[in-house]
C-alpha positions as CSV (number, residue, x, y, z in Angstrom):
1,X,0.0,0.0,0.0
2,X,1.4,3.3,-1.3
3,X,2.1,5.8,1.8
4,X,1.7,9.7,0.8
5,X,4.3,12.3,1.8
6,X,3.4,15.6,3.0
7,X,5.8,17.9,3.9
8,X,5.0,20.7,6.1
9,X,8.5,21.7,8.4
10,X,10.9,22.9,5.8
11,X,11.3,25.8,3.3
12,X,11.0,27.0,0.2
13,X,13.8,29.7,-1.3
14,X,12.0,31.2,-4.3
15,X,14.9,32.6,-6.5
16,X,14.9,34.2,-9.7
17,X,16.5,32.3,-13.1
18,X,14.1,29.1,-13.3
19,X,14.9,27.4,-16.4
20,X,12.6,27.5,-19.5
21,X,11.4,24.4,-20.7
22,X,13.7,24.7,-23.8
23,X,16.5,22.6,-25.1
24,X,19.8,24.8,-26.2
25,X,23.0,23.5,-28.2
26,X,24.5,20.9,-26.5
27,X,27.6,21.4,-24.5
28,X,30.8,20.1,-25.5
29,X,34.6,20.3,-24.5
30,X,37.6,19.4,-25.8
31,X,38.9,17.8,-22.8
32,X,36.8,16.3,-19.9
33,X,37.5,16.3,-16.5
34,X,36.8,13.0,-14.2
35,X,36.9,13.9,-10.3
36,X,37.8,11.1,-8.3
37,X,36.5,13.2,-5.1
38,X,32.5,13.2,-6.3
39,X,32.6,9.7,-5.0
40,X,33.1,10.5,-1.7
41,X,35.5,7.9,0.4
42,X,36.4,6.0,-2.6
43,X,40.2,5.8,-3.5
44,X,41.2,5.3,-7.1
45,X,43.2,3.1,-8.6
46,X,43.8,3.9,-12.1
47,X,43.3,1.1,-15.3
48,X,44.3,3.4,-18.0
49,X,48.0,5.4,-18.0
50,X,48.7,9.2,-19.8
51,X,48.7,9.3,-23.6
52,X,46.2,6.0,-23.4
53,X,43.5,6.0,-26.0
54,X,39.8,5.0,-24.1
55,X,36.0,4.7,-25.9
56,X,33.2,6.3,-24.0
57,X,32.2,3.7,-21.4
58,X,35.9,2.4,-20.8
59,X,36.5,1.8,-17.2
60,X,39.2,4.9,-16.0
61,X,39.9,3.5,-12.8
62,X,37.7,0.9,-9.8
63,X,37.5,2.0,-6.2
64,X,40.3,0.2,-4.3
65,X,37.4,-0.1,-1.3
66,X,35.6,-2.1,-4.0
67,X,37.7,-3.8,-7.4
68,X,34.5,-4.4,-8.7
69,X,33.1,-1.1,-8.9
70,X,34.2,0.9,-12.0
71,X,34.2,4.6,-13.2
72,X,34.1,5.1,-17.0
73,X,35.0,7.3,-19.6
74,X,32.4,9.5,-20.2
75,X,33.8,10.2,-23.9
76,X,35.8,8.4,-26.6
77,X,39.5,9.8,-27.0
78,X,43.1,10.0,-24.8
79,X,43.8,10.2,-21.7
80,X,45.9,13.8,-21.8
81,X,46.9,14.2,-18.4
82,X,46.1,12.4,-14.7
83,X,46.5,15.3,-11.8
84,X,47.9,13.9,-8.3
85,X,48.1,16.0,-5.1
86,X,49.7,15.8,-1.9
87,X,51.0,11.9,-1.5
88,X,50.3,11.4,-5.3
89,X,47.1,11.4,-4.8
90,X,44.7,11.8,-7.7
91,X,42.8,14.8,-8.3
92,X,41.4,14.7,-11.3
93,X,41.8,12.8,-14.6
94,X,41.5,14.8,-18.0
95,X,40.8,13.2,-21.2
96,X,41.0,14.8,-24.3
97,X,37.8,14.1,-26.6
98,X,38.2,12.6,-30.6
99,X,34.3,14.0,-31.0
100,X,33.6,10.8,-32.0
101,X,31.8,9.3,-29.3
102,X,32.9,6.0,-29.8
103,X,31.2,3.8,-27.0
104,X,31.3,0.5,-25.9
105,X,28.9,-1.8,-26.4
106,X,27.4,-4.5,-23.7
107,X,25.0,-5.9,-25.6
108,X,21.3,-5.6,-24.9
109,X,19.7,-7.4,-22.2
110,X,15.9,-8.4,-20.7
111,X,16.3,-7.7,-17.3
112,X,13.1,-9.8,-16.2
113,X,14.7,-13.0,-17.8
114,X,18.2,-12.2,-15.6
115,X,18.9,-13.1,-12.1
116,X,20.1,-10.7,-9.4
117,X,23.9,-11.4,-9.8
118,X,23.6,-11.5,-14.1
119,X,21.9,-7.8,-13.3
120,X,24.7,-6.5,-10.6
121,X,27.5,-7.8,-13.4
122,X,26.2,-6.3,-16.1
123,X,26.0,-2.9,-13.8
124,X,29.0,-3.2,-12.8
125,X,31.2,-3.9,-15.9
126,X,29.2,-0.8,-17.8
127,X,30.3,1.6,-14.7
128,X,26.5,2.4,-14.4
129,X,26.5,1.2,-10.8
130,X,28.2,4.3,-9.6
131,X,25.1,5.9,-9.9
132,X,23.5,3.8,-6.9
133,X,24.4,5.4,-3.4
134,X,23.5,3.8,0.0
135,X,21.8,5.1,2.8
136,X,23.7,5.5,5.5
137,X,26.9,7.0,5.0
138,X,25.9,9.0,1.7
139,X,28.3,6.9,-0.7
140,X,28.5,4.8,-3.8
141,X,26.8,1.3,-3.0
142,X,28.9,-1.3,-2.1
143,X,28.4,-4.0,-4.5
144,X,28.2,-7.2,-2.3
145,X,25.7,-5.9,0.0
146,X,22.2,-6.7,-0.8
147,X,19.4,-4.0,0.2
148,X,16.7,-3.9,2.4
149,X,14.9,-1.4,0.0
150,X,15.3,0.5,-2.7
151,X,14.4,4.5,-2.9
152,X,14.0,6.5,-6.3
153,X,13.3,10.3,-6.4
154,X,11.1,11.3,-9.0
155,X,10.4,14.8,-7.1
156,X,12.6,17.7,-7.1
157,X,12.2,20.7,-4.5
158,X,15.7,22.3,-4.1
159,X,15.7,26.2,-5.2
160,X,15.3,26.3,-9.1
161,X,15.3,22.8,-9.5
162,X,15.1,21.5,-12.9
163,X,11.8,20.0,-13.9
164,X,11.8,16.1,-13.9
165,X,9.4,15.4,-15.9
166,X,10.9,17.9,-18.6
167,X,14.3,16.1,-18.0
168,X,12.9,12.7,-18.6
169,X,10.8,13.6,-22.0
170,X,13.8,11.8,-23.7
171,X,14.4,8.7,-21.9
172,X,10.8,8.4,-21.0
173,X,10.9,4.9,-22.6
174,X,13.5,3.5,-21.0
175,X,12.0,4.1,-17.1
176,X,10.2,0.7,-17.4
177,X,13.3,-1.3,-17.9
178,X,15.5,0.4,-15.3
179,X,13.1,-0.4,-12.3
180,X,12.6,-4.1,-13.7
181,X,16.6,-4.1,-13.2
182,X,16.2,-2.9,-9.9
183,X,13.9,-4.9,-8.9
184,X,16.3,-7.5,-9.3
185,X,18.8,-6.8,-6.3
186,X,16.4,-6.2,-3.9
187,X,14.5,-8.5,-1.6
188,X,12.2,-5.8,-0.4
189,X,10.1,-3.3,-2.0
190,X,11.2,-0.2,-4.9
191,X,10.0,2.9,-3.8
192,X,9.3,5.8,-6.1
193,X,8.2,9.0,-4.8
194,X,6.5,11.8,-7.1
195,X,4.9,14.6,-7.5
196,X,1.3,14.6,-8.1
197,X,1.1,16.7,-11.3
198,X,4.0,14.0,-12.8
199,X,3.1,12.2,-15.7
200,X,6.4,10.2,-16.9
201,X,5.6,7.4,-14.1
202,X,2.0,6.5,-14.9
203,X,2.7,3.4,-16.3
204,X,5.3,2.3,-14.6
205,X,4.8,-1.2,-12.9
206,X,6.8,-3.2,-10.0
207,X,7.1,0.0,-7.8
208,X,5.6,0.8,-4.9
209,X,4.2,4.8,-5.8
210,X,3.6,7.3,-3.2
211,X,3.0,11.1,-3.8
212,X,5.2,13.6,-2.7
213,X,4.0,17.3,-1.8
214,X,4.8,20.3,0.3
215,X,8.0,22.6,1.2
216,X,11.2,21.6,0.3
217,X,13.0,18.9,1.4
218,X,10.1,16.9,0.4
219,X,12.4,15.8,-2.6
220,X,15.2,14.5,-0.8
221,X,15.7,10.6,-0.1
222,X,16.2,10.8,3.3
223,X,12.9,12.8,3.9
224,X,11.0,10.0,2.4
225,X,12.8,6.7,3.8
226,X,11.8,8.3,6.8
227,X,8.3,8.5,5.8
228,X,8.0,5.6,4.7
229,X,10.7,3.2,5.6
230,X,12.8,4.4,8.2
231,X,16.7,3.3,8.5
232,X,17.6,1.0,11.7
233,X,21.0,0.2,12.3
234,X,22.7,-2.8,10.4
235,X,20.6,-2.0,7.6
236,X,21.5,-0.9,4.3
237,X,19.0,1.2,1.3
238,X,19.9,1.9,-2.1
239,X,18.6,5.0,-3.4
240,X,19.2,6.4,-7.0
241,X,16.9,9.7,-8.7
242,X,14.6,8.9,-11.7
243,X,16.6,10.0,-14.5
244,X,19.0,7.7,-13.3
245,X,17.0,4.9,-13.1
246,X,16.5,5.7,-17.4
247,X,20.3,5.5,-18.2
248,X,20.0,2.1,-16.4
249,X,16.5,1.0,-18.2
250,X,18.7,2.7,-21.7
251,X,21.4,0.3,-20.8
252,X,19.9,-2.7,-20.8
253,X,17.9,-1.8,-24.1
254,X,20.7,-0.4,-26.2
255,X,24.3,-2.3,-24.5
256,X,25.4,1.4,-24.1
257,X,26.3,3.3,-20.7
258,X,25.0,6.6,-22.0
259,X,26.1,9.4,-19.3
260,X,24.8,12.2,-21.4
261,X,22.0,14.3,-19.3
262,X,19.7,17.0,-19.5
263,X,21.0,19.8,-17.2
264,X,19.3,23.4,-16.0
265,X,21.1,26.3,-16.0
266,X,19.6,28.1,-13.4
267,X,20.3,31.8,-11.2
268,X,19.8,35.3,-13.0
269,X,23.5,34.7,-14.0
270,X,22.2,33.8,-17.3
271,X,21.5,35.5,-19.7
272,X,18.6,32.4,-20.8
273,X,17.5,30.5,-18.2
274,X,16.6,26.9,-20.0
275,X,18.3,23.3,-20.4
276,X,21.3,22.1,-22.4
277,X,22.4,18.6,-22.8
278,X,26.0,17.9,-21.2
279,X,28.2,15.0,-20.2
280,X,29.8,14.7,-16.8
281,X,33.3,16.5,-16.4
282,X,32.1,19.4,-19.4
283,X,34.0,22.4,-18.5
284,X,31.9,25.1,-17.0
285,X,33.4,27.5,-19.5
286,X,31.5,25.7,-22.1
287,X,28.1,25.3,-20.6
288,X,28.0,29.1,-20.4
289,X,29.7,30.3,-23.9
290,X,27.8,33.2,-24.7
291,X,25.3,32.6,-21.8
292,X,26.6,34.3,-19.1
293,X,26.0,38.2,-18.3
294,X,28.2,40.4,-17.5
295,X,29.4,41.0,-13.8
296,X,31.2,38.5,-11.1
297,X,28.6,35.2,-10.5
298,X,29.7,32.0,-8.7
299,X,29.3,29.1,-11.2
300,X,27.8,26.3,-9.1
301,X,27.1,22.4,-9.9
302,X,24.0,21.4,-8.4
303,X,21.5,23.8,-6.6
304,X,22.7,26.8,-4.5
305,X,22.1,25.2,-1.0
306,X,23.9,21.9,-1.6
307,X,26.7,22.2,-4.9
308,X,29.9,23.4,-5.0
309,X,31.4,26.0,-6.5
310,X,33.5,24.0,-9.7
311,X,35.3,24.5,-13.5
312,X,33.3,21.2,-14.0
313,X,29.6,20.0,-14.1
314,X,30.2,17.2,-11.7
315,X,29.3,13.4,-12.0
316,X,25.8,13.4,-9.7
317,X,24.3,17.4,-11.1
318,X,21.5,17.9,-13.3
319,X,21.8,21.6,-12.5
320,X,23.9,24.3,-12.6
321,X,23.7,27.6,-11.0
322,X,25.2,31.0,-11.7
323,X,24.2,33.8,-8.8
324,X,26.1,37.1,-7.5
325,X,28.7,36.7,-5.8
326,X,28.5,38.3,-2.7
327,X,31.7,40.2,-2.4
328,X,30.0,43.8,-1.3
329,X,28.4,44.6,2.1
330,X,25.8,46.9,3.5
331,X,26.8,49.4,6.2
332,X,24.9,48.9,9.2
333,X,22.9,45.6,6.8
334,X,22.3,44.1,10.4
335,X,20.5,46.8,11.8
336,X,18.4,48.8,8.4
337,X,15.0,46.9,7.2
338,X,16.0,45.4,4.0
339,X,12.5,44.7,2.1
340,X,14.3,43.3,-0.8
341,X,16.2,40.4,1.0
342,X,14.7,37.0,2.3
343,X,14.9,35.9,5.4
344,X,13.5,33.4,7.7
345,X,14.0,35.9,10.5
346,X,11.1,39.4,11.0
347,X,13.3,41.1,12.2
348,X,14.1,44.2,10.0
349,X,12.9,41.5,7.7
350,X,10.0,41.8,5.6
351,X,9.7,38.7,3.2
352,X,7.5,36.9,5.3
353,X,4.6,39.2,4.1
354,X,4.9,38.1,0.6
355,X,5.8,34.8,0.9
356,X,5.4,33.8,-3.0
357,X,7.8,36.5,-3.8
358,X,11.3,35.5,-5.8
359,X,14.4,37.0,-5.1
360,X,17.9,37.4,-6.6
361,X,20.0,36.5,-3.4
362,X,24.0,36.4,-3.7
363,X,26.7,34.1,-2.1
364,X,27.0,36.6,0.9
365,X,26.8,35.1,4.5
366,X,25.7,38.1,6.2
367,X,27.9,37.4,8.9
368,X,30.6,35.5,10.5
369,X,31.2,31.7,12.3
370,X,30.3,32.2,15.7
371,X,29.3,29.7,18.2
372,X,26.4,27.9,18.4
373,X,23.1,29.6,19.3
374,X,19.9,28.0,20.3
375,X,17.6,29.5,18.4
376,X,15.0,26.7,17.8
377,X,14.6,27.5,13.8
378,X,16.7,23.8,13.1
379,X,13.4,22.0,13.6
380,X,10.8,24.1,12.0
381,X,13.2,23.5,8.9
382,X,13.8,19.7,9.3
383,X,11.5,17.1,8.9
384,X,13.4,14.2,10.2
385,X,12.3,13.0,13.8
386,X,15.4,14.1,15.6
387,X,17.1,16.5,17.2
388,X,19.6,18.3,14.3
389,X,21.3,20.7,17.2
390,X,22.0,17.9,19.1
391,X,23.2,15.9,16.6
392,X,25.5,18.4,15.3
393,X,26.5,18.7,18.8
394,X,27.7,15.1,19.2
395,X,29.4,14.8,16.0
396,X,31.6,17.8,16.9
397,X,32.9,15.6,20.0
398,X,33.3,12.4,18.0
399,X,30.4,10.9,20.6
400,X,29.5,7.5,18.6
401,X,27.2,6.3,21.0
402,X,25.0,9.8,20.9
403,X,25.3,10.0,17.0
404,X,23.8,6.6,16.9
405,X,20.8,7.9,19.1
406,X,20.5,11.4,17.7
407,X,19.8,9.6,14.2
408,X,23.5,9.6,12.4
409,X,22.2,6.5,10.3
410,X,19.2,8.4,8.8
411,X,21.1,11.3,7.3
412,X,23.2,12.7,4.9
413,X,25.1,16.6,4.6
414,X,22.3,17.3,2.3
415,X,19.5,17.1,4.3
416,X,21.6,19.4,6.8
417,X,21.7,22.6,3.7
418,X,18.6,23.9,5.0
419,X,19.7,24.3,9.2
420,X,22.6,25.5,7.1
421,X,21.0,28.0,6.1
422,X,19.2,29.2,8.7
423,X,21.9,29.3,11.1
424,X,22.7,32.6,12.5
425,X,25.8,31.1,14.0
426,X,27.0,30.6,10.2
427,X,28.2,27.0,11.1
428,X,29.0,24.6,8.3
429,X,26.5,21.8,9.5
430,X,27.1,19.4,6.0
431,X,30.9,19.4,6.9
432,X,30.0,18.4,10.4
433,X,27.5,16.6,9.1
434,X,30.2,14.4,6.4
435,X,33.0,14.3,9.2
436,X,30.3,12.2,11.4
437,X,29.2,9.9,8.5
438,X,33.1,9.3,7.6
439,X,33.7,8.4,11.5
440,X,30.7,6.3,11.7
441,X,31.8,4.2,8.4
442,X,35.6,4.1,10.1
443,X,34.7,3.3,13.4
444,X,31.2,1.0,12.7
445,X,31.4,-0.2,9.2
């Protein structure tokens, strides 16, 4: 039986630069950059050597936490140069596209005549199971576990997030396929959550559907395993977003790993707000060629309360985000009404009175780390059922025992962006919120 999500402790930022449903030229480099660090805890170990030639779909290098898990070339051509860091340790890899596009093939395959382990190797030697994470810890699935459940997102609510079923329009046919694959490697239940108004999912059978609605985070995954099937400890969920789930489906019906997506360029940085079609690792510098107006804006992948500012669209975005940057400051800003500036505070504040209003906000803090207040605004932002000040609280003195009961196992740094934000103490809370995942995972496995 489907269980409906309704979201009301959260919050929606209404900005200015939502993309048009419009696709514009496609965005294409010379040389793509693969960033070892978007799979967060997973060390490299490299297949391929500098002036090596590799196809689209060619394994790069496989997590040394997991030889079976691969990452792949997103385009066909030569591997130009392999960046290392302190210790040698490798910071990106670019490859220098042909423009060919040459892919490899795996041959199609029927998902519903395969068994669990045919569906996991066929995954895993395309590179397509990097997209799978696993809830907890916030990290690429690891590939001998075997999930309780699995989650897909079909709803987006971040700030000027792009619109799924515009993204999907493409790939539409190839949903089907990628749940009957993931239906495979579970013993439990697929969840897909969606928006009521959503029409790519009608069809779609072997899922369990619920509807998603209300403020923002009602999109993110950890929002709706809580709803409906909350984490306990020892257990492990696999969650993935839909247009995911259609390279997967696409993969199976065509023997190609096709990475290519449909990505939102977002923020009144641009001078057309619409959709382009990029493959992971494009250079920002391309995705914004004669896009971008003039004045300083921060280039974000991903949304502006959880990306990161980056030269690169980066390997789990469907968004990017160009806003002012906020390098100028108001004299006496703290203590002068400022009508045209949001805030989840009245005071001197006055947003709250037209609360469908969209603003143009820049990267500016408005004030400096401090320490902790109490305010009590956390938990009108977060719908999880726990306590995120005391949470925070215990991860900043490494106290396992309190993480566990505070709720470490149900979260991830994202679900932390919007206490982020409304922190007047101007603490990073998805740092914290990372560093207590990456001690759990050392310390409890």
């Amino acid at each position: 039986m489907s269980k409906d999500i309704r979201v009301k402790k959260g919050l929606d930022i209404r900005l200015k630069g939502e993309a048009k449903p419009e696709i514009l030229a496609s965005s294409k480099s010379t040389v793509y950059t693969l960033v070892p660090s978007d799979f967060h805890s997973k060390t490299p170990k490299m297949l391929v050597k500098e002036g090596d030639t590799v196809k689209a779909g060619q394994p790069v290098y496989y997590f040394k936490q997991d030889e079976s898990v691969q990452v792949v070339s997103p385009v066909s051509g030569k591997i130009q140069e392999i960046v290392r860091g302190d210790k040698r340790v490798i910071l990106e890899i670019k490859i220098a596209s042909d423009g060919s596009q040459e892919a490899l093939n795996h041959g199609k395959k029927d998902p519903k005549t395969m068994s669990e382990e045919e569906v996991k190797a066929h995954l895993l030697a395309s590179g397509a199971f990097t997209l799978i994470k696993q809830r907890p810890y916030d990290v690429v699935a690891l590939s001998s576990d075997k999930p309780k459940s699995i989650f897909v997102t079909g709803i987006q609510s971040a700030p000027l997030a792009p619109d799924e079923d515009f993204i999907l329009k493409e790939k539409a046919q190839f949903l089907q396929a990628g749940f009957n694959a993931l239906s495979k490697l579970t013993a439990g239940k697929v969840h897909l959550t969606v928006s009521k108004k959503s029409e790519s999912f009608t069809n779609i059978q072997g899922v369990e559907k619920h509807i998603g609605s209300g403020k923002h985070p009602v999109g993110l995954v950890s929002t709706q395993i809580a709803k409906i099937d909350p984490i306990n400890k020892g257990e492990r969920v696999w969650v993935l977003n839909a247009f995911d789930v259609a390279t997967i489906g696409e993969l199976f019906e065509t023997g190609v790993f096709n990475q290519e997506k449909i990505v939102a360029l977002t923020g009144t940085g641009f001078k057309k707000n619409a959709y382009t079609k990029a493959l992971p690792g494009v250079q920002m510098a391309d995705i914004t060629k004669n896009n971008l107006e003039n004045g300083k804006y921060r280039l974000i992948s991903g949304d502006v309360l959880t990306g990161l500012k980056s030269n690169t669209l980066r390997y789990y975005d469907y968004q990017v985000t160009a806003i002012p940057e906020g390098d100028d400051y108001d004299f006496f800003g703290w203590n002068l009404p400022r009508p045209n500036k949001f805030s989840v505070y009245k005071a001197g504040m006055f947003s709250f009175l037209t609360p469908k209003k969209k603003y143009d906000l820049n990267t500016n803090t408005n004030g400096e780390h401090r320490g902790f207040v109490l305010t009590g605004e956390y938990e009108k932002v977060c719908p999880l059922d726990i306590y995120p000040m005391q949470l925070l609280k215990a991860i900043l003195v490494s106290d396992i025992d309190n993480m566990e009961q505070m709720g470490i196992y149900e979260v991830a740094p994202e679900d932390f962006a919007l206490t982020e934000y409304v922190c007047v103490s101007k603490q990073d809370h998805q740092a914290i919120v990372r560093n207590g995942l990456d001690l759990m995972m050392k310390e409890v496995g």
